[in-house]
N, C-alpha and C positions, 0 to 999 in steps of 0.2 A: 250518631255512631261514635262509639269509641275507641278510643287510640291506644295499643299497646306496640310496643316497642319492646322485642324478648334478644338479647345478647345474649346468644350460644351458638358451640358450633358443633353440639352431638345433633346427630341427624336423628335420633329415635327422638328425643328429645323435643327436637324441632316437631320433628310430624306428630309428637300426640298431644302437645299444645297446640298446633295447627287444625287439627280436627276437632277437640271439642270446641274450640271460639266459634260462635253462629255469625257468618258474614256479614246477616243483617244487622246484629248487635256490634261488632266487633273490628277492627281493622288489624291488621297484623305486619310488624314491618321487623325484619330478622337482620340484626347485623353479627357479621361470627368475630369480632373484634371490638374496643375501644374507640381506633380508626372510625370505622365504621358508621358505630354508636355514635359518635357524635357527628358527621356528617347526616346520618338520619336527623336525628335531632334537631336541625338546622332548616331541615326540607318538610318537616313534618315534627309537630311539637306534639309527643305523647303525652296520655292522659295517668298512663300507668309505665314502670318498666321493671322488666322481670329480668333478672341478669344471674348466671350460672357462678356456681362457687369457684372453677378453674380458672375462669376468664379475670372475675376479680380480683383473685390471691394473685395473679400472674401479672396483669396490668389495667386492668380495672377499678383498682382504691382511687389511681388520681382520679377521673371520669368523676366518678362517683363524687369526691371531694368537692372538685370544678362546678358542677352540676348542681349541689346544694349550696355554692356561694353565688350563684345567681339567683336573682331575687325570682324571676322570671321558672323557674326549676325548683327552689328549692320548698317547694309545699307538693310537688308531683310524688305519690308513692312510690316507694321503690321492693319491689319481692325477691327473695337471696335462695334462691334453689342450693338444698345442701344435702351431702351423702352422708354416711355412716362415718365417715374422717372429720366430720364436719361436725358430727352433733354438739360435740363439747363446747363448740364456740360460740354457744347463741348469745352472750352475753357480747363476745365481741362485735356478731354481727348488728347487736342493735346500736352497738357505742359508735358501729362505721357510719350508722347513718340509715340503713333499711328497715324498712315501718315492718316488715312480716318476714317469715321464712317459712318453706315446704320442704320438707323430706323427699328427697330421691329413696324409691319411686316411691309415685303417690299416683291416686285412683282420676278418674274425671272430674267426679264430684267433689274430690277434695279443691282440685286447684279451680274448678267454678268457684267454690267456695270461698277461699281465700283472694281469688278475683274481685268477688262482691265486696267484700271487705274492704279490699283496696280501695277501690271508687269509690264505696260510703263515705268513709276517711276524708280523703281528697274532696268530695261535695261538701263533708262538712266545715271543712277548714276554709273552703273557697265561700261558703255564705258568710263565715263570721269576716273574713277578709272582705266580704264585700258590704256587711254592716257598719264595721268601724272604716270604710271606704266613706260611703254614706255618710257615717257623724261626722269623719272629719271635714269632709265638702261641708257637711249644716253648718258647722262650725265656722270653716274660712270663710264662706258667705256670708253669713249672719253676724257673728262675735266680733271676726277682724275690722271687717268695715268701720262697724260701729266704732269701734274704740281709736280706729286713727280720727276718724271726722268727728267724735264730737268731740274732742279737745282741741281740735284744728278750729271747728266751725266757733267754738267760746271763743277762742284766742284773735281769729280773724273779724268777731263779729263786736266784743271790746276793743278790739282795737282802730275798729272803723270810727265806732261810737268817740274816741274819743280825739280822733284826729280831727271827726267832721264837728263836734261838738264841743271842741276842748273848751274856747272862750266863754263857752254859755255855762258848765260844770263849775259845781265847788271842789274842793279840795278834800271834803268825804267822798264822792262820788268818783272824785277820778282816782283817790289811794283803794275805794274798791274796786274800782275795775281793775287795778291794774295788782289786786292781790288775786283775782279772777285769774286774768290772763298769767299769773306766775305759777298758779294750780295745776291750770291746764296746760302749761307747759311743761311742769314735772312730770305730770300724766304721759303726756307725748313723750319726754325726756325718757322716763323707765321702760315705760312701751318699745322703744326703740333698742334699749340697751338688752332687753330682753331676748329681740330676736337675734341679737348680734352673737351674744353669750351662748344661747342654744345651738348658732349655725357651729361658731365655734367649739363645743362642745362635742359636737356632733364630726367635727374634722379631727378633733383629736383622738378621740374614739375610735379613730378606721386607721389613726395611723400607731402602732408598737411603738416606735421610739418617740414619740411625744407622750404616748401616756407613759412610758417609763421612765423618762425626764419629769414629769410630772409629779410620778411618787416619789422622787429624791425630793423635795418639800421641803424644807424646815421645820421643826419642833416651832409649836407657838400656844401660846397660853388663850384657851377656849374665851375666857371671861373679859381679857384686854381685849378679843377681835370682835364680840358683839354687843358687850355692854352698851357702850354708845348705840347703837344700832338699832338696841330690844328699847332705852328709851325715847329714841328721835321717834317710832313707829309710833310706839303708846300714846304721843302726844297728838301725830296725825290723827288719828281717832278719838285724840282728848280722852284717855282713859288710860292715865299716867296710873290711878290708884289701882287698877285691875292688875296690873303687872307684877308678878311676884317672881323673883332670884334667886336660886338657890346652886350655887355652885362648891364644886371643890377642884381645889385646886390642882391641877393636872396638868398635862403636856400632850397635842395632836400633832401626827405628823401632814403636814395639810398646810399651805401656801394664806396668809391672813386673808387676802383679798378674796379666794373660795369659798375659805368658810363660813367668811362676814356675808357670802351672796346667797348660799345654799340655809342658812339659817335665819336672815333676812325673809327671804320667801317665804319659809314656814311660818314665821312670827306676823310677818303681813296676812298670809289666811287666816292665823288663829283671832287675829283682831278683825279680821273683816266678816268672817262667818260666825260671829258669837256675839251675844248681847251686851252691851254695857252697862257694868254693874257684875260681870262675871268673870271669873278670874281667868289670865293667861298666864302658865306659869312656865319658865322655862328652868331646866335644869340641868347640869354636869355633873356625873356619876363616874367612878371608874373601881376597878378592881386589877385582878395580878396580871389582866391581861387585855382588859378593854378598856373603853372608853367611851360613854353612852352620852350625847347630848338629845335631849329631850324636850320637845315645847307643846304641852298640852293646853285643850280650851273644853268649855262649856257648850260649845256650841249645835249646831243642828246635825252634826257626823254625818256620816257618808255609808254606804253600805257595802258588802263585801263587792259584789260588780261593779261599782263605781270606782273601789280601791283597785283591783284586777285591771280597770280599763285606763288607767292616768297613764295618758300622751302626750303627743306635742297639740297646743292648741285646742286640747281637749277640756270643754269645761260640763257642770253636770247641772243641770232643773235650772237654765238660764231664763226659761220662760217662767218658772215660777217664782223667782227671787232676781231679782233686779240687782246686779253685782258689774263691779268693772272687772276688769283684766282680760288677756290673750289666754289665759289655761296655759301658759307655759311655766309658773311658777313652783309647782312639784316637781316636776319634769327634768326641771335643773337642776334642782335640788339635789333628787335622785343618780342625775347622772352625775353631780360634782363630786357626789358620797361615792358613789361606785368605780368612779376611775382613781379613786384614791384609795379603790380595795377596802372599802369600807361598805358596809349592810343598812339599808334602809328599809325600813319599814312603816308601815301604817296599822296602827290600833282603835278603832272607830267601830260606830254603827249610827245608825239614822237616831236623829236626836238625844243622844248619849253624849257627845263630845269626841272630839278627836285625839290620839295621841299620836305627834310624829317623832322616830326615834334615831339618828345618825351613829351609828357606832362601829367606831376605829378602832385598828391593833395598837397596842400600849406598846 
């Protein structure tokens, strides 16, 4: 059975929504206030709510407002009953937040209608919520695990090796193990800073005056904060000659340490998902008003739902391509661009190559 929840307190109103909902489909819980409304709510979490133009204009927008900043509420549909004073404002009412509106009066068959509509909606948003539910659990089970233990399990397991066996090793054997064990502790070392930067990230995002603190920034020269960066990577992969540079000279307003992190990440995908032998080029662009950093590759691209789907700890065809990382390295990328009011985007396709694009206000 489903649940609606209708705020109004005209009684014709009441009684011819009351009559068409079929009991055995339908539940019906009437509050003539705000008040009300949300104490229902509380006792009985609807699946739909249908709330009158008077009640809203009057005191209704907070509710409303409250109701869509819980996470819990804010994928419930919500239906805006509006009279002849009201038509003009359908653009308002979509911008308050209400997925439909119906015209006072309207027939039976119309507000079934728009009934049906409403719950399509809501089921469909609820599967895809409950898909990328899905990835991310395969995700945390499968992906995280792996990647803290096996750099733990190398680093614990050379290091056994070489305490039980020191006296019996030469001096190649124990400078490899122990360039092993300093791998697998970068490994772990990033790994970890990773999820630090993202929790972080993620705090300063919910709070207004930190990100506003945040875009006061400094001016800093694009080429000083990642030059070093773009070639310590290339080496890691030993593919110092693939790496091509092409900057001009400009000015971001963006804190060094961000932007060295958020373009770090990208240049570590573009070496990890692309062949060697094929070029990674990164580049600074700007004009009267932007300012575009750019780090394209050759590699096997992504497709448009893979691009639509970048998350936290979301990574994509792990079972077909044997790759490290948490999936958190777009992810911050994107948020370090975005809280800095800056636009990110991704230009790819499946075996095309990828292009990632960060770009600031000049």
């Amino acid at each position: 059975m489903k649940n609606i929840l209708l705020i109004e307190n005209d009684e014709a109103t009441i009684g011819q929504i009351s009559s068409v909902l079929n009991p055995e489909d339908y539940s019906l819980d009437v509050a003539e206030n705000s008040l009300k409304a949300n104490q229902t709510i509380l006792k009985n979490m609807p699946g739909l709510i249908i709330c009158s133009r008077n009640i809203f204009d009057n005191e209704g927008a907070d509710l409303l407002h409250r109701l869509r900043e819980e996470s819990f509420m804010s994928t419930i549909p919500f239906i805006y009953i509006i009279d002849n004073h009201t038509i003009k404002k359908t653009k308002k009412v979509v911008s308050n937040g209400f997925d439909f509106y119906i015209k006072k009066p309207f027939t039976n068959t119309e507000l079934l209608k728009i009934i049906d509509l409403s719950f399509s909606k809501y089921d469909t948003v609820q599967k895809k919520s409950e898909q990328k539910m899905n990835e991310l659990r395969g995700s945390l089970s499968f992906s995280l695990p792996h990647e803290f233990f096996t750099p733990l399990n190398g680093i614990l397991g050379f290091s056994e090796i070489l305490a039980r066996d020191f006296d019996t090793l030469n001096r190649n054997e124990i400078l490899e193990m122990l360039q092993y064990i300093n791998k697998d502790a970068l490994r772990l070392k990033r790994l970890t800073e990773n999820f630090i930067a993202y929790a972080q990230l993620e705090m300063i995002g919910n709070d207004p005056d930190k990100v506003e603190a945040l875009r006061k920034s400094y001016f800093i020269n694009p080429k000083e904060a990642f030059l070093n960066s773009a070639r310590q990577i290339s080496h890691v992969y030993s593919r110092e000659d693939d790496l091509i540079l092409e900057f001009e000279e400009t000015f971001v307003r963006i804190s060094e340490g961000y932007l060295k992190k958020a373009v770090s990440e990208i240049i570590d995908n573009a070496f990890k998902f692309s062949e060697k032998g094929t070029s990674v080029i990164i580049s600074v662009m700007k004009n009267d008003t932007s300012v575009m950093i750019s780090v394209s590759d050759n590699g096997r691209g992504m497709s448009r739902e893979q691009i639509a789907s970048i998350g936290a700890y979301m990574q994509f065809d792990r079972k077909m391509h044997e790759q490290q990382g948490s999936g958190l390295g777009l992810i911050i990328a994107k948020k370090i661009t975005e809280l800095h009011k800056g636009e990110f985007n991704i230009q790819s396709s499946a075996q095309d190559g990828t292009r990632v694009n960060l770009i600031f206000e000049n």
